[in-house]
Backbone bond lengths (Angstrom), bond angles and torsions (degrees), N, CA, C in turn:
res aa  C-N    CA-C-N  psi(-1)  N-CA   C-N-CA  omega(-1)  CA-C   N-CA-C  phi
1 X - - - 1.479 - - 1.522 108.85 -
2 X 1.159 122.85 133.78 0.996 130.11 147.80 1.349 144.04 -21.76
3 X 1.316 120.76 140.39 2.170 119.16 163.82 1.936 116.34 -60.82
4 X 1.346 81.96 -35.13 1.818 110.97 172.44 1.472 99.22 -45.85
5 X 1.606 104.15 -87.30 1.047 113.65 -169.15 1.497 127.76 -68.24
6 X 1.374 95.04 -23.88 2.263 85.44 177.03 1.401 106.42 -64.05
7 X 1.584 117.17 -44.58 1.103 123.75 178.85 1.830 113.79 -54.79
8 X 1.095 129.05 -17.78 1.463 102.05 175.88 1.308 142.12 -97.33
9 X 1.479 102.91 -2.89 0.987 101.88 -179.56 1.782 111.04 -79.46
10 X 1.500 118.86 -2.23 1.091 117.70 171.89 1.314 126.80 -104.13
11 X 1.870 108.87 -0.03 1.133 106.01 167.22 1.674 122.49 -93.20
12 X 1.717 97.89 -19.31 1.350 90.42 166.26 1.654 115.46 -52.86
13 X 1.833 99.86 -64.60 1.533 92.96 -170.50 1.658 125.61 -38.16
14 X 1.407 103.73 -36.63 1.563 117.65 179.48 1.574 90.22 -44.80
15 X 1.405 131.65 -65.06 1.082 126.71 -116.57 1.759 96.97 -105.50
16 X 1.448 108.79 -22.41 1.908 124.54 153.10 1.940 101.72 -44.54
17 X 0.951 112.63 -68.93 1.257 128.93 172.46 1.831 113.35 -44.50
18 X 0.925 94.76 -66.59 1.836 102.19 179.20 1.549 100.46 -39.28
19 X 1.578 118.69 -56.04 1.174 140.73 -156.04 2.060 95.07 -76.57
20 X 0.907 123.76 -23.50 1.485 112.16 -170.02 1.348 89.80 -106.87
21 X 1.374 135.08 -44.72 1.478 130.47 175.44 1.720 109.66 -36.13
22 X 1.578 97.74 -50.05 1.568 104.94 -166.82 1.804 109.03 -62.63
23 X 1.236 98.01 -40.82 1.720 107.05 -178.78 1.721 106.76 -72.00
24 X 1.784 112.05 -33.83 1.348 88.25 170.76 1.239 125.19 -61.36
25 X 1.753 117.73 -48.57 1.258 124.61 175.81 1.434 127.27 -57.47
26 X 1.787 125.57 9.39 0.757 125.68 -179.49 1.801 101.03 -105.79
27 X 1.530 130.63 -29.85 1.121 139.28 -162.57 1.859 113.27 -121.38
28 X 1.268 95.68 45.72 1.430 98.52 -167.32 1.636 121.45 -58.70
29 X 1.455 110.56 -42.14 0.897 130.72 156.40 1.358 143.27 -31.91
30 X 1.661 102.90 -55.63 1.431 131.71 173.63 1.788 89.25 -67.86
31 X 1.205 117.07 -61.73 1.683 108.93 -170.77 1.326 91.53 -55.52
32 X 1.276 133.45 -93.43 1.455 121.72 -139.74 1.517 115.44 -33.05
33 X 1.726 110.91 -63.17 1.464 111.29 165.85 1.622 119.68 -22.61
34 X 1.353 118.62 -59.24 1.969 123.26 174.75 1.681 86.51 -49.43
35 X 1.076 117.65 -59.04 1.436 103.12 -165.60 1.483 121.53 -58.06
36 X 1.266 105.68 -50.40 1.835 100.18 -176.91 1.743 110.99 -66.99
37 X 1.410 100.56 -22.90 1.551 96.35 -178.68 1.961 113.32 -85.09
38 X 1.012 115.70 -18.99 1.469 130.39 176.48 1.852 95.72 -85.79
39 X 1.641 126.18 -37.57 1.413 96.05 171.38 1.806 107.00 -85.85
40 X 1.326 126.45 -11.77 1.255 111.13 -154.32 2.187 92.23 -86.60
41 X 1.432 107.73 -17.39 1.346 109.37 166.12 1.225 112.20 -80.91
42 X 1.450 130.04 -30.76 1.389 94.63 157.95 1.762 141.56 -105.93
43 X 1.257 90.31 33.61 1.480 108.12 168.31 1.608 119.66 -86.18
44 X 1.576 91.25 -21.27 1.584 100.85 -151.99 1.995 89.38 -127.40
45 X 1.451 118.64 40.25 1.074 109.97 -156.33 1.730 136.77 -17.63
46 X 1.217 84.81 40.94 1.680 87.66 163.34 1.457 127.47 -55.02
47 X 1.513 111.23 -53.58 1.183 122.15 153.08 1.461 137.15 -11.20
48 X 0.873 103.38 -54.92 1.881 137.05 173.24 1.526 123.03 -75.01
49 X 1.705 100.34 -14.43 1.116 100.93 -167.94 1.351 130.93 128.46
50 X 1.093 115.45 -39.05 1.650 122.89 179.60 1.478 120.07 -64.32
51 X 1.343 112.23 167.92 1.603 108.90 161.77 1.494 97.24 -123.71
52 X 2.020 91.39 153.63 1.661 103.88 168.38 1.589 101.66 -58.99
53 X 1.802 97.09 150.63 1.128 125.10 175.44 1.235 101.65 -63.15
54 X 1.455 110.35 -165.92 1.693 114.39 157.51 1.553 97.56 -84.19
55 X 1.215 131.90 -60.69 1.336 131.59 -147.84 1.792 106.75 -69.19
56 X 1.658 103.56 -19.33 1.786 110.79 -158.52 2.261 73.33 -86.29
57 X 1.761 137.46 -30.60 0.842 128.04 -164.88 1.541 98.74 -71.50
58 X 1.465 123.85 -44.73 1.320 155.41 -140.39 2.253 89.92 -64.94
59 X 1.545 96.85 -47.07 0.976 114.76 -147.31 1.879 104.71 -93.93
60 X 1.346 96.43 -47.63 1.546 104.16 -177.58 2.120 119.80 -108.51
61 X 2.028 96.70 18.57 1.752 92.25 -165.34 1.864 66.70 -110.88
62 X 1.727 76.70 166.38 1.458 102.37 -179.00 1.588 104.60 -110.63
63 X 1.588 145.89 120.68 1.071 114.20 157.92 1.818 125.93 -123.55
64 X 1.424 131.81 171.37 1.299 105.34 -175.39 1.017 133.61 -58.38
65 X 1.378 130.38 0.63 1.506 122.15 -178.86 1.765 79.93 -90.39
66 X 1.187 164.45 -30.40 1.151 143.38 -159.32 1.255 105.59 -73.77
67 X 1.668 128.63 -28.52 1.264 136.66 -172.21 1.268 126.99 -46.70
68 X 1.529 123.43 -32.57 1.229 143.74 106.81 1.563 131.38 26.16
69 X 1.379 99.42 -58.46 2.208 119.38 -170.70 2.050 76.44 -75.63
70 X 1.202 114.87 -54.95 1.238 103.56 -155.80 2.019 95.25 98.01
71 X 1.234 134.27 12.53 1.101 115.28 176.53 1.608 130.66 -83.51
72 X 1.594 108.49 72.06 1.613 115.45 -170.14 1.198 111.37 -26.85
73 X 1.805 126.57 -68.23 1.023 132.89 176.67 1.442 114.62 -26.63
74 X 1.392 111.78 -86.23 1.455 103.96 -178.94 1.622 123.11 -39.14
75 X 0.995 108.51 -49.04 1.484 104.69 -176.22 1.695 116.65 -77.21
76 X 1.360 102.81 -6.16 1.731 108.76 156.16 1.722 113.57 -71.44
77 X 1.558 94.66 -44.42 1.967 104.03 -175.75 1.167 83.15 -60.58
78 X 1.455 139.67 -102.99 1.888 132.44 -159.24 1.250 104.95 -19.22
79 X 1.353 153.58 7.81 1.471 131.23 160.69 1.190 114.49 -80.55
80 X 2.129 95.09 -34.14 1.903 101.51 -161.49 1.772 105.84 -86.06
81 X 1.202 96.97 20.83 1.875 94.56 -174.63 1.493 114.04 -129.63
82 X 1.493 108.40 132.52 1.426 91.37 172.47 1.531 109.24 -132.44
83 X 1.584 106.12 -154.54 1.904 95.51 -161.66 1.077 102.21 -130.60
84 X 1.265 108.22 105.79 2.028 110.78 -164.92 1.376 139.49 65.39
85 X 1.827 121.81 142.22 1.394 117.39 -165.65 1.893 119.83 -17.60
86 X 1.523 99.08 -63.66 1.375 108.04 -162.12 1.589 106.04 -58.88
87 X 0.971 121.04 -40.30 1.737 123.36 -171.32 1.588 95.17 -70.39
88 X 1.588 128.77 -53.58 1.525 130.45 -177.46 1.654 99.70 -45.74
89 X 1.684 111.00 -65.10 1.546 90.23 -170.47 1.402 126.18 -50.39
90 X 1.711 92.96 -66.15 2.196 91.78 160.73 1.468 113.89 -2.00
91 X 1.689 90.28 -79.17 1.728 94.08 -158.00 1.521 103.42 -66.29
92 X 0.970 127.16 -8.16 1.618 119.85 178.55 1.838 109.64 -77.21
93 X 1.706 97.85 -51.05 1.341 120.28 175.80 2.127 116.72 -41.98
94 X 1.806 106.12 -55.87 0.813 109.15 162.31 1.295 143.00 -83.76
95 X 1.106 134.97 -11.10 1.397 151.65 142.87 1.242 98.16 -29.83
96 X 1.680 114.54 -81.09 1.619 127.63 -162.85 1.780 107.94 -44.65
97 X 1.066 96.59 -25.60 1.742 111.35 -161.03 1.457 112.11 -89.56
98 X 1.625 106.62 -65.61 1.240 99.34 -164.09 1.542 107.31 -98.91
99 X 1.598 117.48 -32.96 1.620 124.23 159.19 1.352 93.91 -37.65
100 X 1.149 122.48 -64.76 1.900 120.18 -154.38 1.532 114.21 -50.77
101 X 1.179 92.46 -57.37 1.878 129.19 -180.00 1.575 83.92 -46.85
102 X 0.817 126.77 -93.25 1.916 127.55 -172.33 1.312 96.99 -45.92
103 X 1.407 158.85 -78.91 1.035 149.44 -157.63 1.453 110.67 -49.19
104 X 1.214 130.85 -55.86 1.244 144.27 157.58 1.345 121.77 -33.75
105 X 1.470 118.96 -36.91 1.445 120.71 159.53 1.498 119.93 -80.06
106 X 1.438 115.79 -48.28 1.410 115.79 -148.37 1.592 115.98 -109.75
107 X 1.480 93.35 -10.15 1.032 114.41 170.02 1.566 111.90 97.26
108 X 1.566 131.49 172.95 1.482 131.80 -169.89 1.489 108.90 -75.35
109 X 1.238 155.28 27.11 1.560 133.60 -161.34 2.027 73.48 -166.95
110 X 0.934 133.76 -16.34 1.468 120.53 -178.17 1.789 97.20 -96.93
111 X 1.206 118.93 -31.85 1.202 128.49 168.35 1.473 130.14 -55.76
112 X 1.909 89.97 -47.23 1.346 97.55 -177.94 2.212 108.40 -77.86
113 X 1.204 114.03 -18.06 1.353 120.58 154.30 1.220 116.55 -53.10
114 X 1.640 114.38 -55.51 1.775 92.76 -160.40 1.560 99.46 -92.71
115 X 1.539 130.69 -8.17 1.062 105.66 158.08 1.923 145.30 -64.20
116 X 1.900 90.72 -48.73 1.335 108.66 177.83 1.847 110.02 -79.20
117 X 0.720 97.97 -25.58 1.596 125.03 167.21 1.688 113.36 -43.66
118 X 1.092 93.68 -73.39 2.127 114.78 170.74 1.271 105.02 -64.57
119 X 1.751 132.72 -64.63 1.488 113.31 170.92 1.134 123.22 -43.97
120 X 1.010 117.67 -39.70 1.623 119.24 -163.38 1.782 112.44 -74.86
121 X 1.339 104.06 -72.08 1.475 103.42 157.97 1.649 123.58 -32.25
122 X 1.440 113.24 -53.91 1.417 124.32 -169.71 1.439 84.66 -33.49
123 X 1.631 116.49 -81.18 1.301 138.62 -151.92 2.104 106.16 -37.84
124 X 1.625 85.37 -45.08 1.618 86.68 -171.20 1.455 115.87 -62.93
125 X 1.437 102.97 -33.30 1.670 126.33 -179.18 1.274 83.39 -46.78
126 X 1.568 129.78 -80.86 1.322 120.72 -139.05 1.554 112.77 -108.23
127 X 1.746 125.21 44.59 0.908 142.89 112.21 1.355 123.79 -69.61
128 X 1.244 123.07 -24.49 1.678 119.77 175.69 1.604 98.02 -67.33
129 X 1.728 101.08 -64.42 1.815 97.09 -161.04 1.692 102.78 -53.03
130 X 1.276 105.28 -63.57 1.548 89.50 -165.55 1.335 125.27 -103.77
131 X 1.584 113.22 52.13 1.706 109.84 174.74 1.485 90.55 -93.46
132 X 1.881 119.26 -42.55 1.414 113.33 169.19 1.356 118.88 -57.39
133 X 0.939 142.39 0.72 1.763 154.22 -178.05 2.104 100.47 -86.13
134 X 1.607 82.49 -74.48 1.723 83.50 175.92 1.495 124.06 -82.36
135 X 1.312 98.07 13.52 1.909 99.21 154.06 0.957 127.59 -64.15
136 X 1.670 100.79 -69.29 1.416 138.75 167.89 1.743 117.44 -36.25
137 X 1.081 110.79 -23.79 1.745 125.04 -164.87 1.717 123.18 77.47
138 X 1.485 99.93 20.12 1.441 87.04 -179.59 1.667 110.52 -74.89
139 X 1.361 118.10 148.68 1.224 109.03 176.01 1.247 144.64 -55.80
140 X 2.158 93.10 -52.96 1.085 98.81 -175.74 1.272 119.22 -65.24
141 X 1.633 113.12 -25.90 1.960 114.99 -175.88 1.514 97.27 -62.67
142 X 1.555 140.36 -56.90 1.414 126.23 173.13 1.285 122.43 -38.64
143 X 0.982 111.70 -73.88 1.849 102.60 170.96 1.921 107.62 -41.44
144 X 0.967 118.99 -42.78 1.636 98.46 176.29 0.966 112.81 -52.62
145 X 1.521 105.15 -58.20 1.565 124.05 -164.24 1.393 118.94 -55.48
146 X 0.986 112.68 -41.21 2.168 133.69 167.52 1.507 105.41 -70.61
147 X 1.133 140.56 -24.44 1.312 136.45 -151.21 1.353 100.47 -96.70
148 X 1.875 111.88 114.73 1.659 113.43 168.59 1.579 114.57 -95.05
149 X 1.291 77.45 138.89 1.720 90.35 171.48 1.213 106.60 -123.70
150 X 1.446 114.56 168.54 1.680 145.35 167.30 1.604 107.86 -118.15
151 X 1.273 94.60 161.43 1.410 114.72 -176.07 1.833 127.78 103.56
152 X 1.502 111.25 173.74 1.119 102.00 -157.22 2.258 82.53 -126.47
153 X 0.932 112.75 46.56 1.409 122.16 171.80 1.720 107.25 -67.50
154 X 1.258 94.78 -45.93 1.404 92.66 -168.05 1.807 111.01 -87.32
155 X 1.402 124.83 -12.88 1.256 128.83 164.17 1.736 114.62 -58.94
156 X 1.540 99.81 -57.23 1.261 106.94 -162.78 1.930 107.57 -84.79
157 X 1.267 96.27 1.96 2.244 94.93 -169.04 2.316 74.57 -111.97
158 X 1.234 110.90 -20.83 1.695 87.26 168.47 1.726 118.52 -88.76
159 X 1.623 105.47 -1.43 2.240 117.21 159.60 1.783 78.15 -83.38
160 X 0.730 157.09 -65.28 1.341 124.71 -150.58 1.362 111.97 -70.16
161 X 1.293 141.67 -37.53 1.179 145.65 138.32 1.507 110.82 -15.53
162 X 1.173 112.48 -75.73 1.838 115.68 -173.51 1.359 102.48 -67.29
163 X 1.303 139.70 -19.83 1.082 135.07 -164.72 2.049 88.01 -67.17
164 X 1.774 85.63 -81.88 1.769 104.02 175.56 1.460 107.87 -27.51
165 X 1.218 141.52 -55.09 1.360 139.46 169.45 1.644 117.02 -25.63
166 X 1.521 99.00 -24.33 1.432 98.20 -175.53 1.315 107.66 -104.22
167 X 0.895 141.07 23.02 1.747 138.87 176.55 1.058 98.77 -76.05
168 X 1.619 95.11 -178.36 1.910 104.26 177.92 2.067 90.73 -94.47
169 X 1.314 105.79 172.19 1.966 102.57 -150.09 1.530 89.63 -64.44
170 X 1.552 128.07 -69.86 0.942 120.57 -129.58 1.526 93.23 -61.53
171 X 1.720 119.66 -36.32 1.531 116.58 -162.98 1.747 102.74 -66.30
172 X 1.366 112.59 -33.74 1.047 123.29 -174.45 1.945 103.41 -61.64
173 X 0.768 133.29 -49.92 1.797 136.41 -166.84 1.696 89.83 -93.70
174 X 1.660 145.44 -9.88 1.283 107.94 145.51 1.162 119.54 -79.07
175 X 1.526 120.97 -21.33 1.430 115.39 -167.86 1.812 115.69 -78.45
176 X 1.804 95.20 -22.96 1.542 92.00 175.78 1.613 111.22 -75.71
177 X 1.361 105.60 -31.17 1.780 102.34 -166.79 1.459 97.89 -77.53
178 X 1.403 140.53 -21.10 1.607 141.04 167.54 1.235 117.13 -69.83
179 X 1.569 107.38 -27.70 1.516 99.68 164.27 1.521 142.19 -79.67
180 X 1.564 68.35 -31.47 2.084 93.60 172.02 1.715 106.05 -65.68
181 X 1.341 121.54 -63.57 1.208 130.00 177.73 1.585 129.68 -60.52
182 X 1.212 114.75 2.76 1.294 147.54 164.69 2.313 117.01 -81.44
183 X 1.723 74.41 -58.35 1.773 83.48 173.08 1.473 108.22 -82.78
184 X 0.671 132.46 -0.32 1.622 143.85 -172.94 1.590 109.60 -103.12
185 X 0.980 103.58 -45.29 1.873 104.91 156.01 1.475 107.42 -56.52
186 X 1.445 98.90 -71.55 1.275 102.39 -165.44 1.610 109.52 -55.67
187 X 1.073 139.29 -42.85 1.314 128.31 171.42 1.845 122.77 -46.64
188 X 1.600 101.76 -46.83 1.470 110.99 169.88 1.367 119.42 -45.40
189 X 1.261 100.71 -38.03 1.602 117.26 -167.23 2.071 109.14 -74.13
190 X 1.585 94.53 -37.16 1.229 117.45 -171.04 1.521 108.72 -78.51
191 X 1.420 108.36 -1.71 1.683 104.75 -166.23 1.602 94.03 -96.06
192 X 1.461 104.55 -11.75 1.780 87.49 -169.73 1.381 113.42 -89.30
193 X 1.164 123.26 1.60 2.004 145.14 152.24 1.716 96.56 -50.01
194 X 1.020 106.42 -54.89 1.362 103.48 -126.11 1.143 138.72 -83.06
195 X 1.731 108.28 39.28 1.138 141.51 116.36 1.356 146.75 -37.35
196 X 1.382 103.70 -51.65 1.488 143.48 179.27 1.906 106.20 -73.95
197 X 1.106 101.23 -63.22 1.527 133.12 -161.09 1.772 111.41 -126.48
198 X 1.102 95.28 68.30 2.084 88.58 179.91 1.502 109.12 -77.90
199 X 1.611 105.40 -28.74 1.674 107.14 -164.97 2.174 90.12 -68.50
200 X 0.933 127.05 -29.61 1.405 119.87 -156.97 1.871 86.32 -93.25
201 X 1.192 131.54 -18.17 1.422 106.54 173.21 1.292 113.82 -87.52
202 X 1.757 117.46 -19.54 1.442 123.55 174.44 1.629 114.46 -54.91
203 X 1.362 90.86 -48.05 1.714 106.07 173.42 1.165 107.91 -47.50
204 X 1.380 114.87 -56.41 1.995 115.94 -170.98 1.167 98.74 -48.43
205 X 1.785 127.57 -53.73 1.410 126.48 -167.85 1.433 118.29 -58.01
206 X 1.396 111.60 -53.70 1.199 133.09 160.81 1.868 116.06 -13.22
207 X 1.387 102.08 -75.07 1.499 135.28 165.03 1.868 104.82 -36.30
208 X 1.826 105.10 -80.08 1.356 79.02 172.62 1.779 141.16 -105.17
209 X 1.353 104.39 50.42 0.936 121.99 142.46 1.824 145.70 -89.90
210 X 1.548 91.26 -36.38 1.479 105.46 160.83 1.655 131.23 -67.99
211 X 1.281 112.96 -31.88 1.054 122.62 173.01 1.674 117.45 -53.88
212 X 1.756 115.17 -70.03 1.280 99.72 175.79 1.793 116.45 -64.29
213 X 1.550 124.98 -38.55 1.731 107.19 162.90 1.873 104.53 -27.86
214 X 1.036 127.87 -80.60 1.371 154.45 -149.01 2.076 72.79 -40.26
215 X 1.196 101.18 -73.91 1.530 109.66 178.61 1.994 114.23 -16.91
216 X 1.189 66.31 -80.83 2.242 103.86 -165.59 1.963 82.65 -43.04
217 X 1.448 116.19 -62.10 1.612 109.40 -170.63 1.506 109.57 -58.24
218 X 1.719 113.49 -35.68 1.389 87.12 -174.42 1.303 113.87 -90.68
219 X 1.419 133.30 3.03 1.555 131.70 163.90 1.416 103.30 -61.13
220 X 1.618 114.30 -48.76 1.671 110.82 179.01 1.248 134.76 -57.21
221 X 1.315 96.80 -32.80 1.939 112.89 177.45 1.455 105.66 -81.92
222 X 1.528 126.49 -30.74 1.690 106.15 -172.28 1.471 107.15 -90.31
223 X 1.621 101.76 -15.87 1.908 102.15 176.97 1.432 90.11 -66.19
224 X 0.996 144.98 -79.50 1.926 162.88 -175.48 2.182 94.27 -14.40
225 X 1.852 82.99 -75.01 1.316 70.15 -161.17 1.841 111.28 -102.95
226 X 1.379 125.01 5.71 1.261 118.76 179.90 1.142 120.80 87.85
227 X 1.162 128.47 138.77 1.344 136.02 -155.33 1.514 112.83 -128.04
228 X 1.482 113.87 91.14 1.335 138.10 -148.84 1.953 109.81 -81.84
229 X 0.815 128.33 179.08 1.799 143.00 154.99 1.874 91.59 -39.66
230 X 1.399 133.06 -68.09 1.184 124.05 167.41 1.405 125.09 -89.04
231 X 1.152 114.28 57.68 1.615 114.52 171.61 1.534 135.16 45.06
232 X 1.412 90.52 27.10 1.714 117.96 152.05 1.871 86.81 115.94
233 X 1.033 129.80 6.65 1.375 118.89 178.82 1.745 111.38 -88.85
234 X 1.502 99.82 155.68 1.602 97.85 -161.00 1.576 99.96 -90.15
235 X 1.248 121.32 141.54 1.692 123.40 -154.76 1.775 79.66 -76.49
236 X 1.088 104.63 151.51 1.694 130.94 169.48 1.554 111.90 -133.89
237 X 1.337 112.68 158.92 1.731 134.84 -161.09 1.739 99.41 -35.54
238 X 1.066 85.57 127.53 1.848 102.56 179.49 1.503 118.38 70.48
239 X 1.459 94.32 16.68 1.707 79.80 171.61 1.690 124.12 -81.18
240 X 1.088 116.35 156.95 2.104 99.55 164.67 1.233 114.43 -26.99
241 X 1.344 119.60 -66.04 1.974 107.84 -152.77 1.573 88.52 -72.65
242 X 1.152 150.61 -20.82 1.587 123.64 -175.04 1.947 95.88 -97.13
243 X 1.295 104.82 -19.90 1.730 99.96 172.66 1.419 121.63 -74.17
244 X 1.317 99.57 -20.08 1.844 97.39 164.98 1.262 139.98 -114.77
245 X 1.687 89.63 23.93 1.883 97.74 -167.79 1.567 75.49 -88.84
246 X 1.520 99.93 158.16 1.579 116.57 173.89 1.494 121.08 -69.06
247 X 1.224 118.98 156.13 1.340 103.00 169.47 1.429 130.70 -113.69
């Protein structure tokens, strides 16, 4: 055998490795998130299968009348938790996908905006609409307004927002008004639960509210910082524009 050949089979692996290092260091963000949400499921065996209690909801859901305390923290923890197998994979599924997908374009700190960015706002949004709702005594706004949820729905549907922000306009304003008019069904549809199920119509609201935020931030961030060959991210070692400047 060869010097050639002993040597390759370890430069491939080297170079399997090189290649996943580079993608971690490109999506740092997107990983950690899989991570806190893969330990906070299995702390809270959701993972496994279970659903939150009332008291494990009582303790770790965020809802708009809490918006109120001003307690960021907590209402950052309600992103990393969710409520049983099917919602954990989801949120694992979409995170990986559409968090990634934006991180991968816009880079880690534009990501970490339109994610924490969209929860956060979402929440304030819908303390405005319905704290005047459960003043007033309407019902259904109390049950919104009282109703905690978990999850990171509204982080990752406000990257789809920033994502759409980046089209060319006209594709960009059908794709926002199809998205809007999409959650807007689905919310209509969701109101006739919501008796039964308030936390799943909060979600609908949740949903289309985050989406245009997700929007509005990423129009603000690519006017700010410009919207480059990679989608406003600054080229790093071996990319094209430093591979074809002359030397």
């Amino acid at each position: 055998m060869t010097e050639s050949e002993q040597s390759r089979p370890q430069g491939s692996t080297g170079g399997v490795f090189e290649r996943l290092e580079s993608v971690a260091l490109r999506v740092p963000f997107t990983l950690s998130t899989l991570a806190l949400l893969a330990l906070a499921g299995w702390l809270t065996n959701t993972a496994a299968g279970e659903q939150l209690g009332e008291r494990a909801i009582a303790r770790l859901g965020f809802s708009p009348a809490d918006t109120g305390s001003f307690d960021v923290l907590s209402a950052m923890a309600s992103a990393l938790v969710t409520n049983g197998p099917l919602a954990f994979w989801l949120a694992l599924a979409a995170v990986a996908i559409l968090v990634g997908f934006t991180e991968w374009r816009f880079g880690s700190v534009r990501v970490a905006i339109a994610f924490w960015g969209s929860h956060l706002a979402t929440l304030a949004l819908s303390w405005v609409l319905l704290a005047p709702l459960h003043l007033l005594g309407d019902t259904t706004g109390s049950m919104l307004f009282l109703a905690r949820d978990v999850g990171p729905s509204a982080g990752y549907m406000g990257c789809v927002g920033y994502l759409v922000s980046a089209l060319p306009g006209k594709v960009r304003l059908v794709a926002l008004a199809s998205g809007v008019g999409a959650l807007v069904t689905l919310l209509v549809v969701s109101l006739g639960g919501v008796a039964s199920d308030p936390t799943g119509v909060s979600a609908a609201l949740s949903h289309l509210l985050a989406l245009p935020v997700g929007f509005i931030l990423g129009l603000v961030t690519h006017r700010r910082g410009g919207l480059g060959s990679e989608g406003g991210r600054t080229p790093g070692r071996g990319t094209p524009s430093e591979d074809s400047r002359p030397n």
